[in-house]
SEKOLDO-870630 format. One record per residue (C-alpha): x, y, z. Coordinates in nm, 2 decimals. Layout:
N
+--------+--------+--------+
|      X |      Y |      Z |
+--------+--------+--------+
|      X |      Y |      Z |
...
+--------+--------+--------+
end
This chain:
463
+--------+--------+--------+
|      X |      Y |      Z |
+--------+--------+--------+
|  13.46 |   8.59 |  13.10 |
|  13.10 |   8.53 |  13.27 |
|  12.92 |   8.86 |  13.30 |
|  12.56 |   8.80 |  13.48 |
|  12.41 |   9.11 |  13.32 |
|  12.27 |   9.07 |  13.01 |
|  12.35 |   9.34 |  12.79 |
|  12.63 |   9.48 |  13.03 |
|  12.89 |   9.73 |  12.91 |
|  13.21 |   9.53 |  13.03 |
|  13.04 |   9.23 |  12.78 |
|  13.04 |   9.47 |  12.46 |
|  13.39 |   9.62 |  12.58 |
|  13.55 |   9.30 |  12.57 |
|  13.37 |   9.19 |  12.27 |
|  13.51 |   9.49 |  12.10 |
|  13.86 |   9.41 |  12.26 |
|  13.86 |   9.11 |  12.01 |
|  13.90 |   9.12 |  11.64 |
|  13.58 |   9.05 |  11.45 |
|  13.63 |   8.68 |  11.30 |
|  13.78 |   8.57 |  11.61 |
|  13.50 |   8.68 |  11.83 |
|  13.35 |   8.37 |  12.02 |
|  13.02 |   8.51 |  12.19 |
|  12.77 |   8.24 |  12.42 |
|  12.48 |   8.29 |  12.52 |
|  12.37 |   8.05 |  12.84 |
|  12.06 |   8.03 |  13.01 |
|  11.82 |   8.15 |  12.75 |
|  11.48 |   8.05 |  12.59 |
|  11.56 |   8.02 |  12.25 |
|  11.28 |   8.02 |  11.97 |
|  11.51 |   7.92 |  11.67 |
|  11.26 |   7.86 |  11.41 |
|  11.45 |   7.59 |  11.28 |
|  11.18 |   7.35 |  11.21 |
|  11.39 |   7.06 |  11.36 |
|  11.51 |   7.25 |  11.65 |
|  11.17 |   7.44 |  11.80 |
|  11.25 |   7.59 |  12.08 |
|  11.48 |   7.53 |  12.33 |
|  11.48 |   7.60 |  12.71 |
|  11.77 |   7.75 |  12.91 |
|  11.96 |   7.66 |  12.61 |
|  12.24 |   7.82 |  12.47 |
|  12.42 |   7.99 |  12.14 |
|  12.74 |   8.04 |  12.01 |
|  12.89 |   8.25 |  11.79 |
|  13.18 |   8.27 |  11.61 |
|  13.28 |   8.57 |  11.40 |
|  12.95 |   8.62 |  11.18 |
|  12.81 |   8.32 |  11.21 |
|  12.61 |   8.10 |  11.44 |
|  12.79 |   7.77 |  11.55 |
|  12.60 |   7.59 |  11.79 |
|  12.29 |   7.56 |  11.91 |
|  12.20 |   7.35 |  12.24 |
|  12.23 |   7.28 |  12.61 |
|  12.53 |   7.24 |  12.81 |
|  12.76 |   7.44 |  12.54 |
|  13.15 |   7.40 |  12.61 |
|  13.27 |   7.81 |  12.67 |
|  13.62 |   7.76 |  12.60 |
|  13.79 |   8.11 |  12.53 |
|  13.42 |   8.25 |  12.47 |
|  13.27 |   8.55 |  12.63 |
|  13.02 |   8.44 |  12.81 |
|  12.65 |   8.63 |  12.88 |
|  12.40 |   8.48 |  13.11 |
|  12.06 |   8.51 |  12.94 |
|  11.84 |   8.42 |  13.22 |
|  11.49 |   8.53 |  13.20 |
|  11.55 |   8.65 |  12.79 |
|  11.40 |   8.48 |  12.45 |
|  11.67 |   8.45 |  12.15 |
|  11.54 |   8.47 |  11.79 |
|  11.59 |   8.51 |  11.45 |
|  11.61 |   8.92 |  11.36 |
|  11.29 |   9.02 |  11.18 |
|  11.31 |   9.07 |  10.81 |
|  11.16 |   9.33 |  10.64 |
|  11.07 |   9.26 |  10.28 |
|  10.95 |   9.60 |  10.13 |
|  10.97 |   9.97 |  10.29 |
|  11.01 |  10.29 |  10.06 |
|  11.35 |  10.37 |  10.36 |
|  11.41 |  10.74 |  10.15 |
|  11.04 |  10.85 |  10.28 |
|  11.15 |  10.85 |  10.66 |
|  11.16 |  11.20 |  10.72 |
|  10.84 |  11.23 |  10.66 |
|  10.70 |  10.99 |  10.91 |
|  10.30 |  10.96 |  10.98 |
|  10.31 |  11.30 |  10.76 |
|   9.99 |  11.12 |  10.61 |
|   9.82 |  10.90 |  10.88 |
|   9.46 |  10.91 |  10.77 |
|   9.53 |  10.88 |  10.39 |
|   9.20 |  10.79 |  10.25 |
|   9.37 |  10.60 |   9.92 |
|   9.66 |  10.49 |   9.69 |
|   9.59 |  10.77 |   9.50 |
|   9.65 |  11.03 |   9.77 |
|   9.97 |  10.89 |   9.88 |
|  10.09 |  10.87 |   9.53 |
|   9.98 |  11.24 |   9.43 |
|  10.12 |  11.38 |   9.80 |
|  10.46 |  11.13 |   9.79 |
|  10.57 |  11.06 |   9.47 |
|  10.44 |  11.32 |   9.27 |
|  10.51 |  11.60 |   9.49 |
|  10.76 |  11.59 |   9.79 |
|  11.00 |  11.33 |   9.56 |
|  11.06 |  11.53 |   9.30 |
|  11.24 |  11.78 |   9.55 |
|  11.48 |  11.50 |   9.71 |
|  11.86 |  11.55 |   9.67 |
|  12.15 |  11.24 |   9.71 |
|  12.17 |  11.36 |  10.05 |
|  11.77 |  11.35 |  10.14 |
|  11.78 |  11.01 |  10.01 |
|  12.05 |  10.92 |  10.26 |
|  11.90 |  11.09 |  10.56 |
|  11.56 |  10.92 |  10.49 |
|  11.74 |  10.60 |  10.45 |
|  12.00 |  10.56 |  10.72 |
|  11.68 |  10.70 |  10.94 |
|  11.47 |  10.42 |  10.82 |
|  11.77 |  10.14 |  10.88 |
|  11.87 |  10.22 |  11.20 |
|  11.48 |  10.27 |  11.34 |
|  11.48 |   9.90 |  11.19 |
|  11.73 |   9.79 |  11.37 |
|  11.62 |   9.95 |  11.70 |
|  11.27 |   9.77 |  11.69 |
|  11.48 |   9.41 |  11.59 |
|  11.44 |   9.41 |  11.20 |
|  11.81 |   9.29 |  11.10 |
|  11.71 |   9.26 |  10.73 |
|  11.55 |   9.52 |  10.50 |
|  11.46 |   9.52 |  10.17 |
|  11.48 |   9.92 |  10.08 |
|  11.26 |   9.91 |   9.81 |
|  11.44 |  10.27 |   9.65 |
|  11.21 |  10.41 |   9.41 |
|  11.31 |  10.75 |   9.37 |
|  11.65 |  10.71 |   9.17 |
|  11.70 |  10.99 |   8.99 |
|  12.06 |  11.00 |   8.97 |
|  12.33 |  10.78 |   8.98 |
|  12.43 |  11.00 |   9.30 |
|  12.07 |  10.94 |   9.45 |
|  12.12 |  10.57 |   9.42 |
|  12.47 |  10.57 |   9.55 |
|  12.34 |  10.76 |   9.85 |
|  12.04 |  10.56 |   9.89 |
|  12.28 |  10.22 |   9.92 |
|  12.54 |  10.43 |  10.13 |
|  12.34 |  10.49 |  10.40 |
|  12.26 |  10.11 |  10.45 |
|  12.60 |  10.04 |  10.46 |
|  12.70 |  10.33 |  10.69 |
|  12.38 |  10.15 |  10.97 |
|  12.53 |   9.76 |  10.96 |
|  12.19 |   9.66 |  10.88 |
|  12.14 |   9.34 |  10.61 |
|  12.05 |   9.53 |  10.35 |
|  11.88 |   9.44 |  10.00 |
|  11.89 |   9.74 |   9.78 |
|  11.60 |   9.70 |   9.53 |
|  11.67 |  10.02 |   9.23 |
|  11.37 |  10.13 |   9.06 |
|  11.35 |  10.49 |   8.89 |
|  11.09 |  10.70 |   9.00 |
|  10.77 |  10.77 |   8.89 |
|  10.70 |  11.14 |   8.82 |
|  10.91 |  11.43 |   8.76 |
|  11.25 |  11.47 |   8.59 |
|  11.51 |  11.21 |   8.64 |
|  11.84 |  11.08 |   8.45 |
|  11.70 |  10.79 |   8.27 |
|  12.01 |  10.59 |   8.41 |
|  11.76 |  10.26 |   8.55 |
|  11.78 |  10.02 |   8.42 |
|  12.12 |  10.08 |   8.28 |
|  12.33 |  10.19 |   8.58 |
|  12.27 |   9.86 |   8.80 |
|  12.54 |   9.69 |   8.64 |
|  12.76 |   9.99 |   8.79 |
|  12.55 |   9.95 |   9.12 |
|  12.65 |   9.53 |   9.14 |
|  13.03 |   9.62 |   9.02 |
|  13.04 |   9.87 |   9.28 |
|  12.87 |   9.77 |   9.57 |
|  12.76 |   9.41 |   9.52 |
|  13.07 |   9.19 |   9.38 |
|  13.07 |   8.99 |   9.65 |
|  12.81 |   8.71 |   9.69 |
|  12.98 |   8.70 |  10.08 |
|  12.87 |   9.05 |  10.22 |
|  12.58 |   9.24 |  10.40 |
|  12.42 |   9.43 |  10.09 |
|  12.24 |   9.23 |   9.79 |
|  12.06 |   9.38 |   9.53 |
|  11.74 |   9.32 |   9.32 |
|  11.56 |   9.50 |   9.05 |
|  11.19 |   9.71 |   9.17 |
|  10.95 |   9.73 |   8.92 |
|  10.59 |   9.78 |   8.89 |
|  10.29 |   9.54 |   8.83 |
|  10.11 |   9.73 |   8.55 |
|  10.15 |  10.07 |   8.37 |
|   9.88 |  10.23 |   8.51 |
|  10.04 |  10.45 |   8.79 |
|  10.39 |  10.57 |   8.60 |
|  10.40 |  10.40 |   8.26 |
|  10.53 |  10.10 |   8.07 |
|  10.94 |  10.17 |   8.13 |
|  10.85 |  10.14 |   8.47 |
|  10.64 |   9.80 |   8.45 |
|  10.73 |   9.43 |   8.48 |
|  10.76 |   9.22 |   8.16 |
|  11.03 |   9.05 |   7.96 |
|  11.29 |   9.34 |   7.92 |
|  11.31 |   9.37 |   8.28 |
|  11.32 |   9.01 |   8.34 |
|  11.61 |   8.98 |   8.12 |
|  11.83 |   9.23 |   8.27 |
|  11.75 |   9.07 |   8.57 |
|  11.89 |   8.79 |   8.47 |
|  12.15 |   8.88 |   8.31 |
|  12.26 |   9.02 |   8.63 |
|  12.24 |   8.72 |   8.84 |
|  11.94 |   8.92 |   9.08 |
|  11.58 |   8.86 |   9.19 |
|  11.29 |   9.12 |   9.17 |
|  11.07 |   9.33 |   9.36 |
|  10.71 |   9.38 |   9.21 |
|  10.51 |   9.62 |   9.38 |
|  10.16 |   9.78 |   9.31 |
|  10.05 |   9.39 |   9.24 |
|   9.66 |   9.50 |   9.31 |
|   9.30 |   9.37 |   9.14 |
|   9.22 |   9.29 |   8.78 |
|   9.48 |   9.43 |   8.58 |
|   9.75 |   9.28 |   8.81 |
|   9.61 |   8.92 |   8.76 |
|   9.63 |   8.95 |   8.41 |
|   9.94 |   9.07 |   8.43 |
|  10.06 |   8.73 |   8.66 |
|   9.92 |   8.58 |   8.39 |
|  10.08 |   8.68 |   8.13 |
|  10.38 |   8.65 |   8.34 |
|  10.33 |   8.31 |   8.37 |
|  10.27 |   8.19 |   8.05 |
|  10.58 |   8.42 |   7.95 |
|  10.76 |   8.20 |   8.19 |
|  10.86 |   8.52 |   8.42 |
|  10.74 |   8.39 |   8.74 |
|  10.98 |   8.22 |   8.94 |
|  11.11 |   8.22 |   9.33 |
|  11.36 |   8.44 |   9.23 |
|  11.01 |   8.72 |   9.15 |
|  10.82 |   8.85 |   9.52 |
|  10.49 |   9.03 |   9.38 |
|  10.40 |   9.28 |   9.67 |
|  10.08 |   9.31 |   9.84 |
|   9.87 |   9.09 |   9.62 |
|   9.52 |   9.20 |   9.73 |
|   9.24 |   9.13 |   9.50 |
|   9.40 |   8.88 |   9.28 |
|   9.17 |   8.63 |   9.10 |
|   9.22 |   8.23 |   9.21 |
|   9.38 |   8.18 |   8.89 |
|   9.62 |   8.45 |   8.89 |
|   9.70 |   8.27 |   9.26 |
|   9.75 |   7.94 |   9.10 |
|  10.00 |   8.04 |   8.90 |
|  10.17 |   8.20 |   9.14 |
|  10.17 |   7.95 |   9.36 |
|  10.27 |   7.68 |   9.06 |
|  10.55 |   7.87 |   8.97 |
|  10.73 |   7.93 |   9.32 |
|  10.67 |   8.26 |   9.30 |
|  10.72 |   8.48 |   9.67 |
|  10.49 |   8.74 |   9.83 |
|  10.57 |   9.04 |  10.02 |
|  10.22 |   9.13 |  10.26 |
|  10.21 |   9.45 |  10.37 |
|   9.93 |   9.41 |  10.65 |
|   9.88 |   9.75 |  10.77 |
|   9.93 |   9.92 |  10.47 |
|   9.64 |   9.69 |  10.29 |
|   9.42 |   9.77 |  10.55 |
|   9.48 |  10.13 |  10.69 |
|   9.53 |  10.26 |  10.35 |
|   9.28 |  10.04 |  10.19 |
|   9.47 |   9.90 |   9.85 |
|   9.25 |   9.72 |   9.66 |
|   9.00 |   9.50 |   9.89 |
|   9.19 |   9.63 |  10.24 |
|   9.26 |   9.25 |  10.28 |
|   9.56 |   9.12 |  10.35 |
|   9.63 |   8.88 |  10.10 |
|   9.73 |   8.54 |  10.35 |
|   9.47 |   8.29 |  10.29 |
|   9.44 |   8.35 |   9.95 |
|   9.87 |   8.28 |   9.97 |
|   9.89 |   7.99 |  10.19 |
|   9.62 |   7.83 |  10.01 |
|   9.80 |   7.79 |   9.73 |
|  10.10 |   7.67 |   9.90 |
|  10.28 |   8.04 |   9.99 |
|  10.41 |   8.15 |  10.31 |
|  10.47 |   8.47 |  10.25 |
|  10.68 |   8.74 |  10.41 |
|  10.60 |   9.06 |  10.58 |
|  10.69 |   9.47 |  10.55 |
|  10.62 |   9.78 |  10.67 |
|  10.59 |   9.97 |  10.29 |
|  10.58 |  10.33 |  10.39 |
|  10.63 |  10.54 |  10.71 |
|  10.45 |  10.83 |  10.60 |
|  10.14 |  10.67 |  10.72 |
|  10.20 |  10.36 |  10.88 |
|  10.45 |  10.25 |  11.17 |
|  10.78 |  10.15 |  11.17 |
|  10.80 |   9.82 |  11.35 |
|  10.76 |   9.43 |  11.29 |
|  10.57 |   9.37 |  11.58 |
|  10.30 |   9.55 |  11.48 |
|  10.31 |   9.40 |  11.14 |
|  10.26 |   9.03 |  11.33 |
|   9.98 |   9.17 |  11.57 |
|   9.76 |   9.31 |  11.27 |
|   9.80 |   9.00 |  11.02 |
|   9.74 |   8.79 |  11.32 |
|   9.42 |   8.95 |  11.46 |
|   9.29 |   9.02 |  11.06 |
|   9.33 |   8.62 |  10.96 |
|   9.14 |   8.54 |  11.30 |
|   8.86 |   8.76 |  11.24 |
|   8.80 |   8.67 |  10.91 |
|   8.76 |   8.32 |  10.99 |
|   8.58 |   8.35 |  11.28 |
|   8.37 |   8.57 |  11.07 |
|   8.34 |   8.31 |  10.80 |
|   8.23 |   8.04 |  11.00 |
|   7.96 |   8.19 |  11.18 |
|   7.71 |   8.05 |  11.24 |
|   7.75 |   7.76 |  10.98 |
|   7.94 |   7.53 |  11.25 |
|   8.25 |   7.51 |  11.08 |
|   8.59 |   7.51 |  11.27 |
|   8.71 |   7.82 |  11.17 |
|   9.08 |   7.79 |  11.04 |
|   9.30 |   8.04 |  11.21 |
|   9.64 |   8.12 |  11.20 |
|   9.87 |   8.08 |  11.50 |
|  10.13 |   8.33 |  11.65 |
|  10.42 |   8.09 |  11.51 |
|  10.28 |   8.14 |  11.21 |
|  10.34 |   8.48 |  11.19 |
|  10.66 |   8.49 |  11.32 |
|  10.77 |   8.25 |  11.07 |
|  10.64 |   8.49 |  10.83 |
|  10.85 |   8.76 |  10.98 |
|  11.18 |   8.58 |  11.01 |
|  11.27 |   8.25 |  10.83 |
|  11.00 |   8.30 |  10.52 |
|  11.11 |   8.68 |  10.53 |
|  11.45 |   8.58 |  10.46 |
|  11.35 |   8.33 |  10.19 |
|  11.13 |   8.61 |  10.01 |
|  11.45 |   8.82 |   9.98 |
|  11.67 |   8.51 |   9.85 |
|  11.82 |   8.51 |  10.18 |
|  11.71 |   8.18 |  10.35 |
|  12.08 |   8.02 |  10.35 |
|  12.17 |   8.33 |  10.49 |
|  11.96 |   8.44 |  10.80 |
|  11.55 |   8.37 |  10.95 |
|  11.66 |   8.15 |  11.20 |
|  11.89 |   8.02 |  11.41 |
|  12.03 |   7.77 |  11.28 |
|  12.44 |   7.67 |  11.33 |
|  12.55 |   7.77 |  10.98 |
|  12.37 |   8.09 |  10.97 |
|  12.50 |   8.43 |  11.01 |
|  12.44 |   8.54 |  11.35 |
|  12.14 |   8.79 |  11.30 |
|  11.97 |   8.77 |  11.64 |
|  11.77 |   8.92 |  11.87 |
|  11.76 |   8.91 |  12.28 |
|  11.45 |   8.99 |  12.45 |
|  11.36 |   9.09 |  12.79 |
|  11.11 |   8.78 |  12.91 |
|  11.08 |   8.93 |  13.29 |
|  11.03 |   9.29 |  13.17 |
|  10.68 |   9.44 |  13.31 |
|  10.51 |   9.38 |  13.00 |
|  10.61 |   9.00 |  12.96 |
|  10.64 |   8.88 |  13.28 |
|  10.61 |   8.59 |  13.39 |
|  10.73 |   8.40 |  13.08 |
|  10.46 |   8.16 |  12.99 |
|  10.44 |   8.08 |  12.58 |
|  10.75 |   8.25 |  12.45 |
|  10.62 |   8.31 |  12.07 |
|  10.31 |   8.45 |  12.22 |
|  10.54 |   8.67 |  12.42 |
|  10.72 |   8.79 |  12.13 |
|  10.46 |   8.85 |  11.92 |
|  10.16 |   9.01 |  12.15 |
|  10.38 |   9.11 |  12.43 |
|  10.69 |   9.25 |  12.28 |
|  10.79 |   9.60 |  12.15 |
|  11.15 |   9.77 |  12.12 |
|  11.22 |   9.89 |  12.46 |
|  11.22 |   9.47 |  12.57 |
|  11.46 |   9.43 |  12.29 |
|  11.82 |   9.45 |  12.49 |
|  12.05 |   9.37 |  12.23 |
|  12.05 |   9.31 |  11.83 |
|  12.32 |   9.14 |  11.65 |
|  12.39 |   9.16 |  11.29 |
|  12.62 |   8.95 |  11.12 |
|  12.78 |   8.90 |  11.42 |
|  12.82 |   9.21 |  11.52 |
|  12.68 |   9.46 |  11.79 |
|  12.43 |   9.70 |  11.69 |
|  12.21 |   9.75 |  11.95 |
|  12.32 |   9.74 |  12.34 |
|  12.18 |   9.74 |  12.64 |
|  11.89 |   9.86 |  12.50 |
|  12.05 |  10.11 |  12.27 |
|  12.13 |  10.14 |  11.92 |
|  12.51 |  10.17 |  11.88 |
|  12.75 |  10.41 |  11.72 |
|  12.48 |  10.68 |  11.64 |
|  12.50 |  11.03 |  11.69 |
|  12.17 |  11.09 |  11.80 |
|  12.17 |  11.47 |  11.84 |
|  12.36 |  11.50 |  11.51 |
|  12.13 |  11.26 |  11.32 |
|  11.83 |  11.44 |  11.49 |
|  11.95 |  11.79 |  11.30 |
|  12.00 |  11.64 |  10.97 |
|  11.69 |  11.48 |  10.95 |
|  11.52 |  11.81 |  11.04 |
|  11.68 |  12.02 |  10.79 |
|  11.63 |  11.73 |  10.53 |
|  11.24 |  11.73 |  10.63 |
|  11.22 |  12.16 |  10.60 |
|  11.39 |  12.13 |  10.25 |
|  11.15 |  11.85 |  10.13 |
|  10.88 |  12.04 |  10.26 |
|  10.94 |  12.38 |  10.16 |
|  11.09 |  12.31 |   9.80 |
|  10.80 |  12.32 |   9.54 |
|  10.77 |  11.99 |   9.38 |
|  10.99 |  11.99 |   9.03 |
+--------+--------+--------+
end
């Protein structure tokens, strides 16, 4: 079947005609940025897939029984990952946009309006936080769940990712203020058992945790308990708040502890000391940057934490953090990280005639694909696209009015790009956004209960 529109409806009709795993799907025609170190990019190349996963990646593809979509004038890649965003906050989107510190979106968020959230806020929030993912081309997310304060509000929290389609990585962690069960740690072995038995599937999980106790305690902060039920549990884990002095010792002690491994991503990183660095770089350990949220909110220096990474040897990956006040999409994450690094080494060498030592647009969207992926223990699994892979892609409009003509293709989708060019996202194989629009959604219906969920949130006094 040869369909010359894109995206068109008789394409997803027939591809719905056919059972999942023996879907064969090619794309012909195409400008395909795989980052696949040894396959670059390709022009008017073409992809298969079979099922979930992608199984060839070329020119001059045999079609066979396949259906068949001419991509003409459209960019393949890799889906964005997304390696930390608080998903249960989504309701209350740019709520906050000028918030002056750390300490006013913890006071506002996690000591006030989560205290109020019920199992069914923390699937509204969630499910609204997957599926705005998906829409701007973020197949993976790390939900980094830290208000658990039931068993139900976990449940819930996990639900909702798998009710979206999205690639989900559920990170647990128990909240920081107010009453709560006391279930976390304890209740992720029933988490894995339940939702997680199967290392073949679109949901992993991972233990959240803290840097230090200084914001909600020691039961909340990384050390050797946590690392051993970790462990013991066969996950990785999430470290968030890693910020200044107290963090470094921490990494430190970490280190020497020997708790710092690539199975560990310490988020945001700013104002760590060279040493602490070092260590994290000696030991394999992954970083999550957050650029906007380091420098709109202003966590620790307000610098995003990259050369200080990649000098030691880490390419990090990249997330949004929190939606309350900060947007929602990848692209913007690549655009800031990509003007900040330039800046500052422009900046640096003025004047003193060194070559400044920039950052390129490939390097960020390695950042937000292929070292995503690795940064939530998924870089067998997705970040590129490459034949053994799942099929986690995205197609993008190259002859839309913002990107026409096609002239670099990374430098199209990274400083030319936004949602509306993004015409289709598959996940896992499967269709989840078409022709421009997000499939199997409700939107009306989704529109109310996020609504009611915000005026309960809002109008409940915090617990």
């Amino acid at each position: 079947m040869n369909v010359n529109d894109t995206t068109s409806a008789a394409v997803l009709d027939e591809l719905r005609r056919r059972p999942a795993d023996r879907r064969r799907l090619l794309f012909t025609g195409a400008t395909i940025v795989t980052m696949d170190p040894g396959l670059g990019v390709i022009d008017d190349g073409g992809l298969l897939v079979e099922g979930d996963t992608i199984t060839a990646v070329g020119r001059d593809l045999g079609a066979g029984d396949a259906v068949v979509v001419d991509a003409t004038g459209t960019i393949l890649t890799p889906g964005f990952v997304d390696t930390h965003r608080h998903a249960w906050e989504a309701q209350l989107r740019r709520i906050m946009p000028d918030v002056d510190d750390l300490g006013g979106y913890v006071m506002a968020t996690l000591a006030g309006y989560a205290t109020v959230y019920r199992p069914q806020d923390m699937y509204v929030g969630t499910r609204l936080a997957a599926l705005t993912a998906i829409d701007s081309g973020i197949t993976t997310m790390l939900d980094f769940s830290h208000n658990s304060r039931t068993r139900e509000h976990s449940d819930a929290a996990i639900e909702a990712l798998v009710d979206t389609g999205i690639r989900g990585v559920h990170a647990s962690m128990g909240p920081h203020f107010g009453a709560w069960d006391r279930q976390w740690p304890g209740d992720l072995t029933r988490l894995k058992d339940r939702y997680f038995s199967s290392d073949d599937q679109l949901l992993t999980l991972r233990l959240a945790t803290l840097a230090t106790e200084e914001i909600a305690g020691p039961a909340l902060a990384y050390g050797h308990e946590l690392s051993r039920v970790a462990k013991e549990l066969g996950i990785g884990v999430s470290v968030d708040a890693v910020f200044g002095m107290s963090s470094s010792e921490a990494v430190l002690r970490w280190a020497k502890d020997g708790i710092l491994s690539p199975d560990v991503t310490l988020i945001h990183s700013t104002g760590l000391t060279s040493e602490a660095w070092q260590a994290m770089g000696e030991s394999g350990t992954t970083v999550a940057l957050a650029p906007t949220s380091d420098a709109q909110i202003g966590l620790e220096t307000a610098i995003p934490a990259i050369d200080e990474a990649l000098s030691v040897g880490i390419r990090p990956g990249l997330s949004i953090d929190v939606e309350v006040a900060l947007a929602s999409d990848m692209f913007t994450q690549m655009r800031a990280l990509h003007a900040i690094q330039r800046m500052r080494a422009v900046n640096a060498a003025y004047g003193t005639g060194r070559q400044p030592s920039r950052i390129t647009t490939h390097d960020v969207l390695d950042f937000a694909t292929l070292q995503g992926a690795r940064t939530n223990g998924l870089a067998g699994v997705t970040g590129s696209l490459t034949p053994g892979k799942k099929a986690d892609l995205l197609v993008i409009q190259a002859e839309d009015l913002n990107n026409m003509p096609l002239n670099d293709p990374i430098g199209t989708v990274v400083l030319g790009s936004d949602a509306r060019n993004i015409s289709a996202v598959l996940i896992n194989g499967e269709p989840r956004k078409w022709d421009g629009q997000v499939l199997d959604v409700d939107l009306a219906a989704l529109r109310s209960e996020v609504h009611a969920s915000r005026e309960y949130v809002l109008n409940t006094p915090a617990a």
